[in-house]
N, C-alpha and C positions, 0 to 999 in steps of 0.2 A: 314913415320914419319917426321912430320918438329922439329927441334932443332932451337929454338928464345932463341939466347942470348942476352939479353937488355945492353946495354949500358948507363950509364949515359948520363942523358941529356944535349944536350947543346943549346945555344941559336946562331942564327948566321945573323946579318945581310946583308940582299944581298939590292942591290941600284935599286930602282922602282919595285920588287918583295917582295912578301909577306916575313914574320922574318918565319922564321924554327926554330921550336922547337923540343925537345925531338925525335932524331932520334933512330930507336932501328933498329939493325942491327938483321936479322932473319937468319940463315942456315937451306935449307930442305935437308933432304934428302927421295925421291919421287920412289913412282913404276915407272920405266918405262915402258910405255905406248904399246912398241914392245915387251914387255915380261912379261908371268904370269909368271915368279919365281920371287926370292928375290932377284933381279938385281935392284941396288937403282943409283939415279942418286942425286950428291949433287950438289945442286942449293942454289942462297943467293940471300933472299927478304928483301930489305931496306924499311922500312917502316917510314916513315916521318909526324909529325903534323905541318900544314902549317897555318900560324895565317895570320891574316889580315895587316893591314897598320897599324895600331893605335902601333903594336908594343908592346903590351900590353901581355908577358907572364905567364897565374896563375901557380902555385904551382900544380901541380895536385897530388891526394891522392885516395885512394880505385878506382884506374883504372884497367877496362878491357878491353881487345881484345876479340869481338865472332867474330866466324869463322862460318857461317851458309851456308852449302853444295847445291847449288840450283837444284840439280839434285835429292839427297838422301833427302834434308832437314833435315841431321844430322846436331848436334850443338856443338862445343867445346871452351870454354869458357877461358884464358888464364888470370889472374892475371898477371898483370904489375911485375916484378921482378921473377914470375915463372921459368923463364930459361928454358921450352920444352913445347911442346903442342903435341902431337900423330892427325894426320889428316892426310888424302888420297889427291888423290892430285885431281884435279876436279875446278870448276868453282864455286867462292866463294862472297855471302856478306861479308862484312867485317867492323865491328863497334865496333867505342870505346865509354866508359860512364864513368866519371868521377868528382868527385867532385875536386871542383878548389875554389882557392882562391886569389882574385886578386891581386895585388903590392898596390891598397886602401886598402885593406882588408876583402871589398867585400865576402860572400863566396856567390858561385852558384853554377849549375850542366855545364858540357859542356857535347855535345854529338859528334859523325862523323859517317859518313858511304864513302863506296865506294860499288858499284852493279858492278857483275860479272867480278871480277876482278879473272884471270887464276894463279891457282897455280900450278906449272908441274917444267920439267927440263929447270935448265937455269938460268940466272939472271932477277930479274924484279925487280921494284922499285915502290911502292905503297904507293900516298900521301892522307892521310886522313885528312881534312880541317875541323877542330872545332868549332861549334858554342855554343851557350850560349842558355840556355835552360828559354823561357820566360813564365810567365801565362797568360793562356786565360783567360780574363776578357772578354766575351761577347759569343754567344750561338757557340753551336759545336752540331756536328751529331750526333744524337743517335739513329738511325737508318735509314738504307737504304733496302727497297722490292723491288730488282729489276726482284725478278728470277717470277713473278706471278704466277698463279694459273692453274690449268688445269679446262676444262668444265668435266659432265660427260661421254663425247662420246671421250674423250682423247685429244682431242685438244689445244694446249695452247688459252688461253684466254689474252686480252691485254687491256691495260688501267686502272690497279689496282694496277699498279708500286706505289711506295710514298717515300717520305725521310721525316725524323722524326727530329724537331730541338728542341733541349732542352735547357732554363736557366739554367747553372751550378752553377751559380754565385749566393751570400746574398742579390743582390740587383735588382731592376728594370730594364730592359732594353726596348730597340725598337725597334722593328723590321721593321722599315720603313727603307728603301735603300739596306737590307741584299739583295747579289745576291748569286744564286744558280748556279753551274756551273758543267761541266760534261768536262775531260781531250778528248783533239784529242786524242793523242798519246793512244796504248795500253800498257797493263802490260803485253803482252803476246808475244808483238812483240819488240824487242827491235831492232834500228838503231845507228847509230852515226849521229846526225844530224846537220848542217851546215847552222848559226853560234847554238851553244850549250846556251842556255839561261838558263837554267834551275838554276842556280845561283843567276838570281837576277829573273824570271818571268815562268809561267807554262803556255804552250800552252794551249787555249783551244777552242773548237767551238758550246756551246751550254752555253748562259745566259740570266735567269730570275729573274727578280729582283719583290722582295717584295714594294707595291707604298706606298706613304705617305708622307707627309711635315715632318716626324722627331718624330712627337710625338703622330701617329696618332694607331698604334701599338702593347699595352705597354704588358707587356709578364712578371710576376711577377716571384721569384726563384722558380723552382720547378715543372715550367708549359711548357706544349710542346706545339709546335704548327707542325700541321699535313698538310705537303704541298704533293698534288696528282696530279697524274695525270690527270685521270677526276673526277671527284670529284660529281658521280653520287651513288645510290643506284644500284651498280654492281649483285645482288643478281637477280633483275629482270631480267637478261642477262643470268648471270650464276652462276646458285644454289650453286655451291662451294666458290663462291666468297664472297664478303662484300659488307657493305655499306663506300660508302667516300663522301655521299650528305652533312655532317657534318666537312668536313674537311674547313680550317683556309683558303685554298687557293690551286689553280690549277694552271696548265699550261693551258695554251691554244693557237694552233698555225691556222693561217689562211691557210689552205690547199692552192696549188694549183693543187693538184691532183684528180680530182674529184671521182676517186676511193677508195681514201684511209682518208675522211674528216675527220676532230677531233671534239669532239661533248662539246660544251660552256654548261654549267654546270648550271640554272639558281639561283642554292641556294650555290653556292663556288663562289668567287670573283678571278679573273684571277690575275698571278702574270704580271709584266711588261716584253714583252717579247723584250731585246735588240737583240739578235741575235742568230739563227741557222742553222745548216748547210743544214737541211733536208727541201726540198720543199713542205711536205705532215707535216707529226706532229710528234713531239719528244716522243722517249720511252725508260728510261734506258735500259741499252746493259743487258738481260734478261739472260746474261751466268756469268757478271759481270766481263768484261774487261777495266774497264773507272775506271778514280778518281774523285770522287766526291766531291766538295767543297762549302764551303760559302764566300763570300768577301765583304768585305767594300769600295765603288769605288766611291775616293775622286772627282772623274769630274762627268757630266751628261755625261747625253746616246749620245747626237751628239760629245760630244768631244772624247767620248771614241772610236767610229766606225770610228771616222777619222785619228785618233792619234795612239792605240796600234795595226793594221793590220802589218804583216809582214809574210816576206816569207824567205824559207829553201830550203837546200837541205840535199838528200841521196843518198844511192842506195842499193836497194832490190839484193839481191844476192839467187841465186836459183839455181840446175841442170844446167838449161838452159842458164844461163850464168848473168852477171851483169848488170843492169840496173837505170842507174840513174834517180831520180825522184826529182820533185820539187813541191811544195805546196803551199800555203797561210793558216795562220788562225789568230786568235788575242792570243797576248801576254797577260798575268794580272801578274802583278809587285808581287812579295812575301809577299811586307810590305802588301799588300791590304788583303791577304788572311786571314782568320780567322781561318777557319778548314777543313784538306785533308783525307778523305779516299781513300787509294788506294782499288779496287777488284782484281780479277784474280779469278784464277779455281787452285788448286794445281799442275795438271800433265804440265799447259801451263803459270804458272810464268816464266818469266823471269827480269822484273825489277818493280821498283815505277818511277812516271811519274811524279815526283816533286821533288823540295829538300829535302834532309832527316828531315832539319830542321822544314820541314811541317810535314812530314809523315815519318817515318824510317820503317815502314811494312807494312803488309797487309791481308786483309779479304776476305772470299770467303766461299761460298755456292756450294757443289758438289767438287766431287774430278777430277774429267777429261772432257772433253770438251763434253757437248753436255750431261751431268750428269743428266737422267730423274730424279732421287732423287730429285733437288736443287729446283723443286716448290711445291709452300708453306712453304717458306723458304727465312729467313730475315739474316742480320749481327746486332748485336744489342750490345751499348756499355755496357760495366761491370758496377756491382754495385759496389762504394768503398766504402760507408756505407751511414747514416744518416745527416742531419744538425740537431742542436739545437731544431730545427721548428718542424722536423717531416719528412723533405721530402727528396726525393735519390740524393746523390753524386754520380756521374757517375766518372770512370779512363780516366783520358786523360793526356797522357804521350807521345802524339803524334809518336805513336807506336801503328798503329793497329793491330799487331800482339799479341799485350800484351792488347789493349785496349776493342777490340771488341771477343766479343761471337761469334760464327761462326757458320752457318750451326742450325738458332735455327728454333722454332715457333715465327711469327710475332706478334707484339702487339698486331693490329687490329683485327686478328684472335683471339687473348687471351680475351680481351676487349668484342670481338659480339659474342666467342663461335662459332663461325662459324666453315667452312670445312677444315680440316687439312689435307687431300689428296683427289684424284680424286673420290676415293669412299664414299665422303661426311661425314664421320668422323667426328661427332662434338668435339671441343675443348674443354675441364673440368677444365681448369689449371690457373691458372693467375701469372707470374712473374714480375718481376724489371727488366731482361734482358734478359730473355730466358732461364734461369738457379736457379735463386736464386727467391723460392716462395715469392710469395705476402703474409704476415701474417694477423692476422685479426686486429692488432693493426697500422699498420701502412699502409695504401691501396693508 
């Protein structure tokens, strides 16, 4: 059982570090870990909200602490002034959500996280760092197929991956310069990496960007646009699959591996492909270990391959002993980014691969690694109702955990009716996100 006595807030300035606000002082007390009886050990976690430079602290109101267990994926949810929380001890998220109101008057939301932070015996001191919760005024994911299809002879089938981008927005937008991006880093693997960027930029090594002078584009509220992999009539290939000869736009990479070519698509328009890791051709990670994102990338393509490269280090730690590694990939700065999904598998999470302030959870398809279940099967965002007009508001609370449907039927499939598992199973169903039917008033 941990015991969190909160303490009155206070505000303290330190000289060229961030202002500390509202420390609340926590006492556990924890199984120990050498012993299945009721042998408790009392340990005290200081938990600390660390604000920026600006100096600027709100009022915070209807705050809470979750504590979300990454082993068990139990959840205990703590009201600010609560005085106890009952939690095991174990390897913990740890997020606050707060309405705040600023010294202008300002009122907004702020959000925090900290990933895998250890709850056990002992002292430990855990600073969670506040941000301010902004609107997306411009497209977000609304779906990603990374897990594909199977053929009939059981074989995974490849090149029917797609990521789905939707206008959330009452107005027009363009989709000329949107890049689409895929994280280095896994959700499954976590490191401590050197220098730690993740604050102000998200590693990544795989971007294609949407061409056009600006206004060439245009993408009304309400309207997706369907970007694929190959962007062929899949069906001729493989009977369980679909067609994507009608999608908005593909990837497409120039092999150098002559066994492994990516086939140009003559009726999808290729996106602009600045940079990937792979020699042969790019394919979402089909188990869904990567973050997937869109960005706005204020420089062109030669300033950016020469300007955001940069290199790390780590080291991989194993039986066999410890090994330090080092890497290259390119930085993309936070302000750029527009929308993060994290994946993972549930049995092999261990962190998000961006600032929480992008993404505070995450989505997945299959429950353990290697989950024959997870093809034919999408992540796909929630319905949060209607506009005026007629057409779906999708939840984006940048929290894929809260945001995204899991583990559904893909649109594509809902859309062609097509094969919902290896045994050709045609589709009868139509949704808004995998869950919530399509009626006949509103389609």
């Amino acid at each position: 059982m941990i015991k969190i006595n909160i303490l009155i807030p206070i505000n303290m300035n330190i000289r060229f570090i961030n202002i500390i606000a509202a420390v609340l002082l926590c006492f556990l007390s924890v199984a120990c870990d050498e012993h299945l009886d009721s042998t408790r050990i009392d340990s005290s976690v200081e938990i600390v909200l660390e604000w920026g430079d600006s100096g600027q602290v709100p009022d915070l109101t209807d705050a809470t602490l979750t504590f979300r267990n990454i082993n068990t994926g139990a959840v205990s949810v703590l009201p600010l002034g609560s005085g106890m929380i009952s939690i095991e001890s174990g390897l913990y998220d740890i997020s606050l959500h707060a309405k705040a109101v600023m010294p202008n008057g300002v009122s907004t939301e702020i959000k925090a996280q900290t990933q895998s932070a250890t709850i056990s015996g002992g002292n430990c001191r855990i600073t969670l760092k506040p941000f301010y919760m902004g609107v997306n005024d411009d497209f977000i994911i609304s779906e990603v197929f990374f897990t594909g299809t199977l053929q009939p002879s059981g074989n995974q089938y490849y090149g029917d991956d797609y990521i789905k981008l939707y206008n959330n927005t009452d107005h027009l937008l363009y989709a000329d310069g949107l890049t689409i991006f895929e994280s280095k880093f896994l959700t499954t693997d976590k490191y401590e990496y050197t220098p730690d960027i993740m604050d102000q930029a998200m590693t990544v090594h795989a971007l294609y960007t949407i061409p056009g002078s600006g206004h060439d584009h245009p993408v009304q509220p309400g309207e997706f646009l369907l970007i694929a992999d190959t962007g062929i009539d899949h069906k001729v290939i493989n009977p369980n699959s679909f067609d994507l000869s009608g999608a908005d736009f593909e990837w497409y990479d120039v092999s150098t591996k002559p066994a492994h070519m990516d086939i140009d698509s003559p009726t999808v328009p290729n996106l602009d492909k600045w940079y990937c890791y792979t020699l042969s051709f790019w394919v979402l990670h089909n188990r869904g270990f990567k973050a997937y994102g869109i960005a706005r990338i204020p420089v062109d393509k030669s300033q950016y391959l020469k300007d955001y490269w940069y290199s790390y280090d780590y080291t991989i730690v194993v039986p066999a002993g410890s090994f330090p590694m080092s890497q290259s990939a390119y930085r993309l700065p936070n302000e750029w980014i527009v929308d993060v999904v994290n994946c993972s598998v549930q049995a092999e999470y261990e962190w998000n691969v961006c600032h929480p302030s992008l993404d505070m959870g995450w989505t997945h398809c299959g429950t353990i690694d290697h989950d024959k279940s997870r093809y034919f099967h999408s992540v796909r965002r929630k319905l949060a109702g209607f506009s005026e007009s007629g057409y779906p508001i999708y939840q984006d609370t940048n929290n894929s955990s809260e945001d995204f449907n899991s583990f559904v039927v893909p649109s594509e499939i809902e859309i062609q009716q097509t094969a919902m598992d290896i045994y050709g199973t045609k589709c009868g169903n139509r949704t808004y996100d995998g869950v919530v039917p399509v009626t006949d008033t509103r389609k």
